[in-house]
C-alpha positions as CSV (number, residue, x, y, z in Angstrom):
1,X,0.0,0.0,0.0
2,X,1.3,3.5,-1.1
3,X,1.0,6.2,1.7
4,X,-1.3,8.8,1.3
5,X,0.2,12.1,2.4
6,X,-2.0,15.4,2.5
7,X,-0.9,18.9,2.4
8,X,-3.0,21.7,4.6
9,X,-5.0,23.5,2.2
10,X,-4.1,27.1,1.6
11,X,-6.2,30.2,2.1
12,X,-7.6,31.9,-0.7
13,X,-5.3,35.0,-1.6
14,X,-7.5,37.8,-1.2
15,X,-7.1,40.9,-3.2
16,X,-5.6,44.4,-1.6
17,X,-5.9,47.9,-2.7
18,X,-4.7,51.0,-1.8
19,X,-6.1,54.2,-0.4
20,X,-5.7,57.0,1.5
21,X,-9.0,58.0,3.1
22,X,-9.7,61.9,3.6
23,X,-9.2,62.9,7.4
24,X,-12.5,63.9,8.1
25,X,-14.2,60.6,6.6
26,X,-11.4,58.5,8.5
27,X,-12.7,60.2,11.7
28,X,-16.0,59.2,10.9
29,X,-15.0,55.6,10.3
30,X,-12.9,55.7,13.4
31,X,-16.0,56.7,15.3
32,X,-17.9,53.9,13.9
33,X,-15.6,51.3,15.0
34,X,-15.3,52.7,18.7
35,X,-19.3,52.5,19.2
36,X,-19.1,48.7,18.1
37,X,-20.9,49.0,14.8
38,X,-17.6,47.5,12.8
39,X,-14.6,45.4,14.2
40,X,-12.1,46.6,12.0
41,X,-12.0,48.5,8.5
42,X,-12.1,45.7,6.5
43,X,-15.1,44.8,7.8
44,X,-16.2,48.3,7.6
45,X,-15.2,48.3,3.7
46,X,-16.6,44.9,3.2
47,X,-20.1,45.8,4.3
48,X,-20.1,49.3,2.5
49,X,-19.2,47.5,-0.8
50,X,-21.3,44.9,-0.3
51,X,-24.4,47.1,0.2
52,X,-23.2,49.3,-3.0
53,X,-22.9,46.7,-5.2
54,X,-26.6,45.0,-4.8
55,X,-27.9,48.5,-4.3
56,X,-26.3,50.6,-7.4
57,X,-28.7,50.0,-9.8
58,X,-32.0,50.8,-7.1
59,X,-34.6,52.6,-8.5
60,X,-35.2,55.3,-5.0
61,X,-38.2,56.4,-6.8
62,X,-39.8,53.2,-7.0
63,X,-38.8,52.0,-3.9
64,X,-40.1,54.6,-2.0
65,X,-43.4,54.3,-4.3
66,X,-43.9,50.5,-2.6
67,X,-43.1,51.9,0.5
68,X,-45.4,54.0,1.1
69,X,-48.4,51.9,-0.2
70,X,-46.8,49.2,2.7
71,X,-48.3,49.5,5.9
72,X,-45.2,50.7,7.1
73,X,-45.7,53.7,4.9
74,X,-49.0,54.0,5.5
75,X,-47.8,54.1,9.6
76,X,-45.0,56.6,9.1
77,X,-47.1,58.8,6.9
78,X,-50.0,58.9,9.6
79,X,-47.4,59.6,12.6
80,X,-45.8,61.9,10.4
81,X,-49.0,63.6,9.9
82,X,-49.9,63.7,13.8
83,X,-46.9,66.0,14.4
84,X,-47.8,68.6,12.3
């Protein structure tokens, strides 16, 4: 019998690019990751790509059309008009 021998399986080599972010947006991001919202950038930058890339081609118009025919909309736009 021929010995089987195995080699550990290497991690997928992920992509890097990079960027210097603007002061005033890193502060922002900073922020975010001190009140617990994101554990580190790349998770940060991860979630923020994620959500522009299946939201880029959204039709806002639409979507807020559906909306407010929901009864969510139809909530919000009666306790919006109780404050007036």
């Amino acid at each position: 019998m021929v010995p089987v021998t195995t080699t550990p399986r290497r991690r997928q080599i992920k992509p890097t690019t990079g960027y210097k972010i603007p002061p005033d947006i890193k502060r922002n991001l900073d922020r975010l990751i001190s009140d617990g919202e994101f554990v580190s950038y790349a998770d940060m930058f991860t979630a923020a790509l994620r959500f522009w890339v299946e939201n880029r081609k959204l039709d806002i118009g639409k979507a807020v059309e559906e909306f407010l025919v929901s009864e969510g909309g139809q909530a919000a736009l009666k306790k919006a008009m109780k404050k007036k």
